[in-house]
N, C-alpha and C positions, 0 to 999 in steps of 0.2 A: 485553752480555747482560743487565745490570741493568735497564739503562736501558730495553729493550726491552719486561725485564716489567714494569716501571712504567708503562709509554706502554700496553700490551696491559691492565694491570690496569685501570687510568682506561678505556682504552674500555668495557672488559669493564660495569664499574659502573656507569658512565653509562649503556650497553646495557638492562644489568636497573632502573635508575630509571626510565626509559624505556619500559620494557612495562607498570611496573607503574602511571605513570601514564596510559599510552594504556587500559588495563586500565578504570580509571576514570572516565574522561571518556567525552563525548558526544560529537557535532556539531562544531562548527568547532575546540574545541580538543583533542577527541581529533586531527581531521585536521594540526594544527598538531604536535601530538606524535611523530606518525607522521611527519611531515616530519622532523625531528629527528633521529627512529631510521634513516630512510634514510641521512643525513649521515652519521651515527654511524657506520652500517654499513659506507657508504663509503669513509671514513676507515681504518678497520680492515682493508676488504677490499685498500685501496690499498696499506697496509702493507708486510701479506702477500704480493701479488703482488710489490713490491719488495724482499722479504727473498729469495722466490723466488728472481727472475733474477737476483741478487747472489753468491746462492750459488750459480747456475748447474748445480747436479746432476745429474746422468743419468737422472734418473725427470722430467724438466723437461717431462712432460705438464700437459694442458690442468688449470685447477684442477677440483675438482669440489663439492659440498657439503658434504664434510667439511672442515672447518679442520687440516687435519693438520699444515699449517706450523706451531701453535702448541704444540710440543710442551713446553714451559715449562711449559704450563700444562694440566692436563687437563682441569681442571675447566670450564676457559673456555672452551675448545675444543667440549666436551660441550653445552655449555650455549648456544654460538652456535648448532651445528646442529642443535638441537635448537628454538632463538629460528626459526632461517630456514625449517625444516620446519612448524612451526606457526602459521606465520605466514595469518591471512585473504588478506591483501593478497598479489598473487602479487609476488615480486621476481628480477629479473632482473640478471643480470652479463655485461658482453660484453668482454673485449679490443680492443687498438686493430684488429685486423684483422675484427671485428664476428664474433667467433664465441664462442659461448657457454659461459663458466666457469665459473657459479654460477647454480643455479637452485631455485626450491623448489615446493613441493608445488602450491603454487596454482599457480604460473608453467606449471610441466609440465600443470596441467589445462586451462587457457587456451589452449594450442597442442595438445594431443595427448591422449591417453590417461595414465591415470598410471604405468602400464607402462613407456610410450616414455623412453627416453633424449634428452635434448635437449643436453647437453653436450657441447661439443666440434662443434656442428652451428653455420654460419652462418647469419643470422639470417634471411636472404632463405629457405631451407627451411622454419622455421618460421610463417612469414605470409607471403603478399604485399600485407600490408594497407600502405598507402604511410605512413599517420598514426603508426606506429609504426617503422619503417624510419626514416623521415625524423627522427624526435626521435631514438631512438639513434646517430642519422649525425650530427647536429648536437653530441650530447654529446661522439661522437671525437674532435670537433673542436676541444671546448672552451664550445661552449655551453649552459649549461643550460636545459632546458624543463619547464615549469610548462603545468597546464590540458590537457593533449592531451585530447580525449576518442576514444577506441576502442570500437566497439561491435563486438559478436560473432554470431556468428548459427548457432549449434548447435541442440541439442535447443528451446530456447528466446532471444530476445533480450536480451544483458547490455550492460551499460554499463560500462566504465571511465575512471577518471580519470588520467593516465598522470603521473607527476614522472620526468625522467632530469636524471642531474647526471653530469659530465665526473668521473674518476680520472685523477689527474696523477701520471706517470711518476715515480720514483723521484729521478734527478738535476732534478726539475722542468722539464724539457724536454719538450715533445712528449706524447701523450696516452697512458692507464696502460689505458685500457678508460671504459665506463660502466656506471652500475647503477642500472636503475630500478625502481621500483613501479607498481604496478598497483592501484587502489582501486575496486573492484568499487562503483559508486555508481546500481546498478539501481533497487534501492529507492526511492533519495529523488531520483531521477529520476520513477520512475512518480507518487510522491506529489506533486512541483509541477507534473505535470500534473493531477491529480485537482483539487489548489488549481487553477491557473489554470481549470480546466473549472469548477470549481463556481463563480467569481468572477465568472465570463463568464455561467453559465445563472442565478446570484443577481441581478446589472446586468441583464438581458433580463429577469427575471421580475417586475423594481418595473418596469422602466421603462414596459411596457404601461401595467399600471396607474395610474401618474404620467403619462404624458402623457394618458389619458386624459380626468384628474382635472383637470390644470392647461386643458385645452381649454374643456371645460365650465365649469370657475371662469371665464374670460376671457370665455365665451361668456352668462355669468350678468352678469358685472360691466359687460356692455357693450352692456347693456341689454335682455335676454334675461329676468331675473327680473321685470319689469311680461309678461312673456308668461305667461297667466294658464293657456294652453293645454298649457303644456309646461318651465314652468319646474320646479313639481314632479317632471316627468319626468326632465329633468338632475339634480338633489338625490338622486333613486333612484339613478342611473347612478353618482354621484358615490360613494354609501355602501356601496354594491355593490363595488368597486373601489377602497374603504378597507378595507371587510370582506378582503378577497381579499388586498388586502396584508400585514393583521393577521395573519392565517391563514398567509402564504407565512413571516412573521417568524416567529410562533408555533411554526411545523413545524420552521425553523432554529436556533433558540432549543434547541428538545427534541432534534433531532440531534447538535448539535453537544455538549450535556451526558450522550447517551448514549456519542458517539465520544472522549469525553473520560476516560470511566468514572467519570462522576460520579452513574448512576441506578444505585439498588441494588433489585434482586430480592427482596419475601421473601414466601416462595412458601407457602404452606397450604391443605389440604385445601378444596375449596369442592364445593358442588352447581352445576353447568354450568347446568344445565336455567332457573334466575330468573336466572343471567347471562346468557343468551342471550335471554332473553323482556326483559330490561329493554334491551340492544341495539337490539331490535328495533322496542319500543316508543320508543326513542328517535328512531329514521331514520323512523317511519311516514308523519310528512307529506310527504317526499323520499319514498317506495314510492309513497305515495297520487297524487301531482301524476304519476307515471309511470305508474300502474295495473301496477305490479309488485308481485304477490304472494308475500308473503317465507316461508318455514313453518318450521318448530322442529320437526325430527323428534329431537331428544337425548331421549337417555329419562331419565323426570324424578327417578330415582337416581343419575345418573352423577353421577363425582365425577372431579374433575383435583387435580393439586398444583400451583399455580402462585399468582403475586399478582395478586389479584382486577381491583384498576387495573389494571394492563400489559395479564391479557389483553382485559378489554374496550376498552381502547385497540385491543388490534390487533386484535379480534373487530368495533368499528368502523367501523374502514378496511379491513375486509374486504368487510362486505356493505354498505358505503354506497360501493364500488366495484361493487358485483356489482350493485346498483340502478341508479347514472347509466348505465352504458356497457352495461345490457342492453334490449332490444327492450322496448317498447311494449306491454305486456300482458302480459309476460315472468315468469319466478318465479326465486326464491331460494330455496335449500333449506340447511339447515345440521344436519349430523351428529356424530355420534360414532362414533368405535370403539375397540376398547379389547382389545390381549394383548401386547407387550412392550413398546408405546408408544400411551400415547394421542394418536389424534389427532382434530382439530376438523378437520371439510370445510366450505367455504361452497363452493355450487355453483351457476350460474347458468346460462340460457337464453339468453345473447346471442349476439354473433356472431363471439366466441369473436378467439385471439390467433394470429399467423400465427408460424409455428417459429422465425423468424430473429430474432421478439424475444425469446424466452423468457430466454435469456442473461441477455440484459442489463436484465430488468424493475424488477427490485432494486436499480437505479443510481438512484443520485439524481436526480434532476431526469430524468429517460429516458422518455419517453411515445411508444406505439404513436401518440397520434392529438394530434398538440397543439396543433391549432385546438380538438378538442372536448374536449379537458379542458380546456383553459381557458375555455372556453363553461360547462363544466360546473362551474368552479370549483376545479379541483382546483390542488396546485402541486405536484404531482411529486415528494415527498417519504414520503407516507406508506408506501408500500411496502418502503421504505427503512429506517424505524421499525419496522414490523412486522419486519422479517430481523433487527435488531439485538436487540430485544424477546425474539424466539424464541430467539435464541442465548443470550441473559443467562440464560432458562429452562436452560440444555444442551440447547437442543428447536432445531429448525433450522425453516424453512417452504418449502410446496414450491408448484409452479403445473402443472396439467397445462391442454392447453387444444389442440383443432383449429381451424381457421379453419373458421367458419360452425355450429360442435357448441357452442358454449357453454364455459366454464372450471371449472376445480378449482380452488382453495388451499386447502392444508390444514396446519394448524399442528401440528407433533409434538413434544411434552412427555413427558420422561422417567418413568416410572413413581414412582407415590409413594416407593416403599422407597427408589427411587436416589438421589430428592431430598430425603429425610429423612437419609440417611447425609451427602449432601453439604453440607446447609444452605444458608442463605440467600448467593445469589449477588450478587455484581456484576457487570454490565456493562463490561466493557472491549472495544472493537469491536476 
């Protein structure tokens, strides 16, 4: 009986070092900790089941979440089902006949309702998903699996990373059950796609312009610059297509220092009205090569609380979008209004965005037209700037737009009082 609570204490302890350094960590070595606490648990759970069938008892029902074989100890007992209840990670216990002994809060949300009972159910009830069937059949057996991935498809699609590890019978014979975890890994699933997608559309978006560049250098070198008709013409092409790369680096440079949270917001009273005419008077020769007429209807009182750089950053890439991609004699209009939030419209006469990109306009690199923004110079980022710009405000930005009506974007900034109580922000995307 000593010995018992010494071997149940050592777990018990190891248990709680164990949470408190998963508690801690991040990334590969919380995941590595968590492996551990599985072991731990296993080890424990094996125990118990083997203390069980020894004593053979008349209540010799299936286990269930409560540790109530540990009556030695209350505290540890309390404290395991209390570790297995709150646990993120859902974890599962099966006996050798694949029917289910232990399970907890996550576990029962991953298969059912939190309502439903799943103990004492085998395991084929619960999924007929084969990826997990198959790792828990392999563990009765004796062998452990690492890596399974399980994905779910409820309300929305989740991702798990499955570890099962075999429990070995009491007289070590033959198999005790298994118990596995579940590592909900949706998240940094969705993120090394965003990585890969943004690495693929970064390599796509130099390389036009590099091969470009390296053609015409070859085509210079190889005896094309004594062409007195057109050599200057490739040196355009060339600087145009260096500019453009400058620009695509420059816009990744700025993203990736907002997505980092390393721009800080600080926001103060300004008058709109010479933010918006210096804007404007910036883009003029872009308006004028278009014959687009741009017009400042803000009335020349208004006032925002925001940082003066940001918003003209995204005031911008506002209307130096509502220029390129509007019609030919087309206009620009830019407003104000102003009662529980202000907000900025630029509003244009083109030919407007079709509903099925609205979504997704604010993606990085995501273009309705992407032969003509890159005709046009764009790299597919600015948009992207602007949404993170407006959020660092507490201000969000919006796009209204019919196909063939022309578009809205409109930036919304919290009112002064809210952003003088709150102060100057950061950026964290």
């Amino acid at each position: 009986m000593i010995e018992a609570r010494s071997i149940f204490g050592s777990v018990f302890l190891s248990l709680i070092a164990l949470l408190v350094l998963a508690a801690l960590m991040s990334g590969l070595l919380r995941v590595l900790v968590l492996v551990a606490l599985v072991l731990v648990i296993g080890f424990s759970l094996g125990l118990l089941l083997g203390r069980r069938r020894e004593r053979a008892t008349a209540s010799g029902s299936d286990l269930d979440t409560s540790p109530s074989g540990l009556n030695s100890s209350p505290f540890s007992a309390k404290f395991l089902d209390s570790a297995l209840k709150e646990m993120r990670e859902g974890l599962l216990v099966i006996d050798a006949d694949m029917r289910v002994v232990v399970s907890n809060r996550a576990a029962r949300n991953l298969f059912s309702d939190l309502n439903d009972v799943i103990d004492s159910r085998r395991l084929t009830e619960l999924t007929r998903n084969p990826a997990i069937y198959d790792a828990f059949l392999d563990a009765v057996r004796g062998k452990e699996r690492t890596g399974v991935k399980v994905e779910t498809y409820g309300q929305e699609r989740r991702v798990f990373d499955l570890r099962v590890v075999p429990l070995r019978s009491t007289n070590g014979h033959g198999s005790g059950g298994a118990v596995g975890v579940f590592f909900d890994v949706t998240r940094l699933e969705r993120l090394e796609i965003i990585r890969q997608e943004f690495l693929s559309n970064v390599s796509h978006e130099l390389r036009t312009p590099l091969t470009s560049i390296r053609a015409l250098a070859e085509t210079l070198e190889n005896g094309a610059i004594e062409d007195h008709q057109n050599n200057r013409r490739f040196l355009s092409i060339i600087q145009k297509n260096a500019d453009r790369m400058h620009r695509l680096i420059d816009d990744i440079l700025e993203l990736s220092a907002i997505e980092a949270g390393n721009v800080k917001v600080k926001p103060e009273i300004i008058q709109l009205y010479p933010l918006v005419e210096d804007v404007i008077a910036s883009l003029s020769a872009s308006a004028a090569a278009r014959k687009v007429t741009v017009n400042d209807l803000v009335d020349q009182k208004a006032e925002v609380f925001a940082d003066p750089h940001r918003l003209v950053q995204m005031l911008t890439n506002l209307v130096d979008n509502a220029i390129k991609f509007n019609r030919e004699g087309g206009t620009v209009t830019i407003r104000h209004e102003s009662d529980r939030t202000d907000r900025i419209r630029v509003e244009d006469s083109g030919e407007g965005i079709p509903a099925h990109h609205l979504d997704r306009l604010f993606e990085r690199f995501y273009r309705v037209d992407r032969a003509r923004s890159r005709e046009l110079g764009g790299t597919g980022l600015g948009l992207a700037i602007v949404k993170h710009l407006a959020r660092a405000h507490g201000g969000e930005v919006i796009v209204e737009s019919r196909f063939g009506d022309g578009s809205q974007f409109t930036i919304e900034l919290p009112q002064n009082t809210t952003m003088k109580a709150a102060g100057p922000g950061t950026l964290n995307a």
